[in-house]
C-alpha positions in Angstrom: 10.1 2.7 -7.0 9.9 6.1 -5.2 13.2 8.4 -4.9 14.4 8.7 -1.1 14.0 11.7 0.6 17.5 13.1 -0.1 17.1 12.5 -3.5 16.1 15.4 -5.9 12.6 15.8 -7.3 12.0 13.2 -10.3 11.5 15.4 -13.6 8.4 16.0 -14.9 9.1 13.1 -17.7 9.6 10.8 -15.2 6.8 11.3 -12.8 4.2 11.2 -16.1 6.1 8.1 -16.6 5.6 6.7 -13.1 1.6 8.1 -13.2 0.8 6.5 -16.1 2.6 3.0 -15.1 0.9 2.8 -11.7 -2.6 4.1 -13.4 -1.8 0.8 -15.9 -1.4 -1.1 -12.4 -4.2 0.2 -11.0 -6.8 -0.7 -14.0 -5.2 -3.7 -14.7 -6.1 -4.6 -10.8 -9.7 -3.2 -11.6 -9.8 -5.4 -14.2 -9.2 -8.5 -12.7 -11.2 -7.5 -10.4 -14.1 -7.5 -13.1 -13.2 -10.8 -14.6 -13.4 -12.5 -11.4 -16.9 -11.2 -10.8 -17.8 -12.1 -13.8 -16.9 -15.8 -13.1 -18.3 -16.3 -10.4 -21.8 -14.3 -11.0 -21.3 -16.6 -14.3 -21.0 -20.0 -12.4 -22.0 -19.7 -9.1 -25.1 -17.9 -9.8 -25.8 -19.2 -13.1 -26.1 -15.3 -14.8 -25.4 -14.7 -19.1 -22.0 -13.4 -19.1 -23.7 -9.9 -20.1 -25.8 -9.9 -16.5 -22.7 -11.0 -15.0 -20.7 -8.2 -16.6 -23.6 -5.8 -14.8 -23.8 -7.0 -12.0 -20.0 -6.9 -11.3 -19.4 -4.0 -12.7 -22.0 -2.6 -10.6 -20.6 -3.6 -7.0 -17.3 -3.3 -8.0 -18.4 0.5 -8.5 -20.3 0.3 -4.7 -23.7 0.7 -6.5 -25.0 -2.8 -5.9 -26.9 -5.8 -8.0 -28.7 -5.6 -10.2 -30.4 -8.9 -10.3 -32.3 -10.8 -7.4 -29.5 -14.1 -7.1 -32.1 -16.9 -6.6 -29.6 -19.8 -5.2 -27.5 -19.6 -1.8 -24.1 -20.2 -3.2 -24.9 -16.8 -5.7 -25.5 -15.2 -2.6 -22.4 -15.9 -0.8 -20.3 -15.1 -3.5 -21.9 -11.8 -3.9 -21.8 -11.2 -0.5 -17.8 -11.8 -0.2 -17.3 -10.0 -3.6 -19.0 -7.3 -2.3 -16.4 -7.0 0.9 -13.6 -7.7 -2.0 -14.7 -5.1 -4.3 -14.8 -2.4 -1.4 -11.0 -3.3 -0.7 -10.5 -3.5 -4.4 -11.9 0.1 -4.7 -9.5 1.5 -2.5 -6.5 -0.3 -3.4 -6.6 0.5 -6.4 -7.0 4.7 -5.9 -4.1 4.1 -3.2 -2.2 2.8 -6.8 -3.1 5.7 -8.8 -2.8 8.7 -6.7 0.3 7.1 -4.8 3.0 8.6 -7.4 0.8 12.7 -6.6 0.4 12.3 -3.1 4.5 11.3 -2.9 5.5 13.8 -5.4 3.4 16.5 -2.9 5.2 15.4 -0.2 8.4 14.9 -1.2 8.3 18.2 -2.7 7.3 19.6 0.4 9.7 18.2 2.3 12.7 19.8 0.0 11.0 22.9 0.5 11.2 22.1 4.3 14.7 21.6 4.0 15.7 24.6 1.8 14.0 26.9 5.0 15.4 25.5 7.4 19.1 25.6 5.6 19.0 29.0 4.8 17.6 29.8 8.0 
């Protein structure tokens, strides 16, 4: 997915290319991510789909619930999706910054190169 080290920089084109398919990636991941919170806050803790949609929005964003969960199996699931969505989080903003941060490095690197060759 990423040019090798020897390679030339990617054009400008290409890199707004790359950014914009990994940021698809990465908000198709967030997403899911919501959907799946949505089901189980749905049937495991018996919310409206519009509570669920707040509730897993809101620990998928690492502000917490909303609403008290009043049965066990509610709890657990939004005690594992709460691990998840912390993963989830990062994951997905390793997806979406991965094409900068290798573009800054792989630029720096040629420019590492270019010194030490006319050196």
């Amino acid at each position: 997915m990423f040019e090798h080290r020897r390679q030339s920089l990617l054009p400008l084109r290409g890199f707004y290319t790359r950014l914009a398919r990994c940021a698809a990636m990465g908000m198709s991941f967030i997403i899911g991510s919501l959907g799946l919170g949505m089901a189980g806050y749905h049937w495991l803790a018996h919310m409206a789909w519009i509570d669920a949609f707040v509730n897993a929005a809101m620990i998928l964003s690492g502000m917490g619930p909303v609403d008290p969960l009043p049965s066990a199996q509610g709890k657990l699931f939004a005690g594992i999706y709460a691990l998840y969505s912390g993963l989830a989080l990062i994951t997905s903003t390793g997806i979406m910054f991965a094409p900068v941060v290798h573009r800054f490095l792989h630029k720096f690197h040629i420019e590492a190169t270019k010194k030490e060759v006319s050196e």
